[in-house]
N, CA and C of each residue as an Amber inpcrd file, in Angstrom:
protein
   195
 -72.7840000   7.0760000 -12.9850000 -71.3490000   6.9280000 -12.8430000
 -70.6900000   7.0720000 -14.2050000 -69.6730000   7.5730000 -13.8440000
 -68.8920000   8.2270000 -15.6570000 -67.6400000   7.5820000 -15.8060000
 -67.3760000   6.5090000 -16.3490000 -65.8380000   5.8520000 -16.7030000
 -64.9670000   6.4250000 -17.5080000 -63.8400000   7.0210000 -17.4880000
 -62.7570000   7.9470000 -18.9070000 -62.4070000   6.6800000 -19.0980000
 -61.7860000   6.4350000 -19.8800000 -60.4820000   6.1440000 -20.5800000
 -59.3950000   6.8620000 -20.1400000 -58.4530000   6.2960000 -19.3730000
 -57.4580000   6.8460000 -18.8910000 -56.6880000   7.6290000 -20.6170000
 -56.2600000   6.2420000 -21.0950000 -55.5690000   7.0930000 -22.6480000
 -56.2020000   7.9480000 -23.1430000 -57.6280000   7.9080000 -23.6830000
 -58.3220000   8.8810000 -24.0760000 -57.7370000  10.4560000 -23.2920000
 -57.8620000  10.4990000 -22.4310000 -58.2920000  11.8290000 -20.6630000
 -56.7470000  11.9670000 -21.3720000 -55.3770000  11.2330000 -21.3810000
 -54.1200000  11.8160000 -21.1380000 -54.1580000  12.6920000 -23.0640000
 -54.8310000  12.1420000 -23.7990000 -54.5500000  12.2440000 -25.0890000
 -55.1810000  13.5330000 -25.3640000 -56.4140000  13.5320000 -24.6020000
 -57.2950000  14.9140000 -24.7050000 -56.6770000  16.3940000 -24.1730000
 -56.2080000  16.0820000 -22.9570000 -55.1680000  16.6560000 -22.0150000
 -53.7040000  17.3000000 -22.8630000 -52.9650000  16.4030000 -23.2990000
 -51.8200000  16.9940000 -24.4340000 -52.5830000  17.7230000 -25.5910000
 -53.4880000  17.2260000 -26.0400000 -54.4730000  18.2780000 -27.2530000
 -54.9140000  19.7920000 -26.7680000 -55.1790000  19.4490000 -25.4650000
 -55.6340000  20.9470000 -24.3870000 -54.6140000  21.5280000 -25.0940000
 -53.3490000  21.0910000 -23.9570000 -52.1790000  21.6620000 -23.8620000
 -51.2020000  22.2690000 -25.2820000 -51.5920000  21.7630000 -26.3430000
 -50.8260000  21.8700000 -27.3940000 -51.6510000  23.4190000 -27.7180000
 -53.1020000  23.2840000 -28.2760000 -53.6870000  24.7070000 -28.2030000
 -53.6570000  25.5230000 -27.7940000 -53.7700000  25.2070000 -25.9780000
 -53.6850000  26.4970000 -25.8940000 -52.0260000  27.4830000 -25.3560000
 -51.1150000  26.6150000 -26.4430000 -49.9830000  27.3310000 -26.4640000
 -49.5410000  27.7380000 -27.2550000 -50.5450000  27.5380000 -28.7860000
 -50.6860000  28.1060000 -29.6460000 -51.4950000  28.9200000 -30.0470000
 -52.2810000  29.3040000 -29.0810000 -53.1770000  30.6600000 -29.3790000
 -52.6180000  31.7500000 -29.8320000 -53.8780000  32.6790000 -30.3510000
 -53.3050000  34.0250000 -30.3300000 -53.0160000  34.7610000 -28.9730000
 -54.1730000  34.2470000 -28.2540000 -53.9680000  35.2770000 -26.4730000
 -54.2570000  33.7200000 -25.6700000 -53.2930000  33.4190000 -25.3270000
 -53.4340000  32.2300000 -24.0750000 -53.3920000  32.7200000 -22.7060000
 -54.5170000  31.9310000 -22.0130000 -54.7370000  32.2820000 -21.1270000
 -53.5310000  31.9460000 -19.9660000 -52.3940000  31.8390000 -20.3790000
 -51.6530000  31.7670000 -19.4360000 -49.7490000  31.9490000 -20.5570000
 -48.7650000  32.0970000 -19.9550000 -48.0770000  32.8670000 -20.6640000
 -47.7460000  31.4940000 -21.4370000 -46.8840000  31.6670000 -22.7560000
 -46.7220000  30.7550000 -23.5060000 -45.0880000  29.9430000 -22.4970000
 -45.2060000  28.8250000 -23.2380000 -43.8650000  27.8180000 -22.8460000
 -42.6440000  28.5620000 -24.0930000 -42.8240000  29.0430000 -25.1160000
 -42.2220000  29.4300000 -26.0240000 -42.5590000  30.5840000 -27.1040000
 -41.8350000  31.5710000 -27.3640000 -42.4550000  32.9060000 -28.0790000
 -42.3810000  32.0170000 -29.4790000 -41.9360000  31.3350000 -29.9610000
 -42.2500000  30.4980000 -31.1410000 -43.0970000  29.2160000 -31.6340000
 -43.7870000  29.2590000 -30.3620000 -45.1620000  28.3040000 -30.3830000
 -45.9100000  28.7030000 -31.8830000 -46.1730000  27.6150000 -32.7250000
 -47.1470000  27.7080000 -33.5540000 -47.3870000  26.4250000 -34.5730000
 -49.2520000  26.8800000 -34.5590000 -49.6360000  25.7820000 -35.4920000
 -51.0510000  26.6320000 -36.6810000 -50.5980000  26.3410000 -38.0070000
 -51.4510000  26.6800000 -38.7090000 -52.6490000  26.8940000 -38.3340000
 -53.4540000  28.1420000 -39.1090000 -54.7400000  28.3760000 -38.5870000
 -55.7470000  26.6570000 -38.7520000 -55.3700000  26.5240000 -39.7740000
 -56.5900000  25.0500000 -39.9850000 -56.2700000  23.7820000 -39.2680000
 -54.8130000  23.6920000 -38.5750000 -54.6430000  22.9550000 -37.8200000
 -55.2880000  23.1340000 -36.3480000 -54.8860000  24.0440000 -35.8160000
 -55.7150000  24.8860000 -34.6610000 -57.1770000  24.3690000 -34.2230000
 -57.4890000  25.0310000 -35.4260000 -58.9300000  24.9780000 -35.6600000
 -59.4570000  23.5380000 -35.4150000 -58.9000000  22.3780000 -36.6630000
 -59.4740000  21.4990000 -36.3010000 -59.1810000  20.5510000 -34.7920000
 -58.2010000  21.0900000 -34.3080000 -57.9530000  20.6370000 -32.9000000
 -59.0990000  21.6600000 -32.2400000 -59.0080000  22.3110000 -31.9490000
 -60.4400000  22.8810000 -31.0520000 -61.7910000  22.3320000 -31.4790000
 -61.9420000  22.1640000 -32.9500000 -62.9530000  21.3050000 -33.1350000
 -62.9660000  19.6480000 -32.1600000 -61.4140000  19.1560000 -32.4290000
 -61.6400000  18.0170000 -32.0540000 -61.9260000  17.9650000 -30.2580000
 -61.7020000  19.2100000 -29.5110000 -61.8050000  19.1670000 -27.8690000
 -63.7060000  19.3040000 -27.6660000 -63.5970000  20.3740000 -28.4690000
 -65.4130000  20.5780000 -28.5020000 -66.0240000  18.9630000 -28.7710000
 -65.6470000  18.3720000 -29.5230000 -66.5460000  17.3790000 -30.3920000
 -66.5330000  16.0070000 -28.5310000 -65.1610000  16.4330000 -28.4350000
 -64.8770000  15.4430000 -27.0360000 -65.6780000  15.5050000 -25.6880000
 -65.4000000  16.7180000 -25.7770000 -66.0190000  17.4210000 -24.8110000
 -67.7750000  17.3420000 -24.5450000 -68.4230000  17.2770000 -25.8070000
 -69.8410000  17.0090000 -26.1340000 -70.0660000  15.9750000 -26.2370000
 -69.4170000  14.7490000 -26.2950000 -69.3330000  13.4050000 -26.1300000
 -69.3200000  12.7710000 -24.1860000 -68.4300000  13.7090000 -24.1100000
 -68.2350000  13.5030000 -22.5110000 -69.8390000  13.7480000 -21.8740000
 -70.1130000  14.9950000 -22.0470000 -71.2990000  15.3930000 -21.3430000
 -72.6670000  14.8850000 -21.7040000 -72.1860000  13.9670000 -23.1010000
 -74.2560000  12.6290000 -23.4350000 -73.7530000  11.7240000 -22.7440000
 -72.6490000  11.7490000 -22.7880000 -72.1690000  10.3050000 -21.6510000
 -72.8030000  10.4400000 -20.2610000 -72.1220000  11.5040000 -19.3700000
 -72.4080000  11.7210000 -18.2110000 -74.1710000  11.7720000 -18.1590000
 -74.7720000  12.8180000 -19.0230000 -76.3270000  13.0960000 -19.0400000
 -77.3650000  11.5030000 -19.1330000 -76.5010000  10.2350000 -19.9750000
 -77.1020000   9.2390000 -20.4580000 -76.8840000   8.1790000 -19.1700000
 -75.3770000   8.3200000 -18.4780000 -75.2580000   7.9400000 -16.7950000
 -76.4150000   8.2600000 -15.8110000 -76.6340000   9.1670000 -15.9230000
 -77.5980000   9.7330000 -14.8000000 -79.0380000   9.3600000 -14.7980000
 -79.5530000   8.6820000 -16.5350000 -80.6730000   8.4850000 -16.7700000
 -81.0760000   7.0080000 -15.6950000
């Protein structure tokens, strides 16, 4: 069984959302043609979804044990 953090899930969720409306090619059309965030900002936000994201899934894998 896998418990979120509701705050965590909403906080991760606006981090989604902030990226990928600052991409170069988003997979869906932008909210604004003036969306933008520095490359190293970007970056370390996709770092920070990956890092979450790989946290989520020892969680779930360490649930199941």
């Amino acid at each position: 069984m896998t418990t979120t953090n509701p705050q965590a899930a909403a906080l991760l969720a606006a981090l989604r959302a902030i990226v990928t409306e600052c991409m170069d090619y988003p997979p869906q059309p932008r909210y604004s043609a003036d969306s933008y965030l520095p490359p190293h900002l970007l970056n370390a936000a996709q770092r920070a979804i990956e890092q979450a994201d790989s946290a989520m899934l020892n969680t779930q894998g360490a649930d199941h044990e």
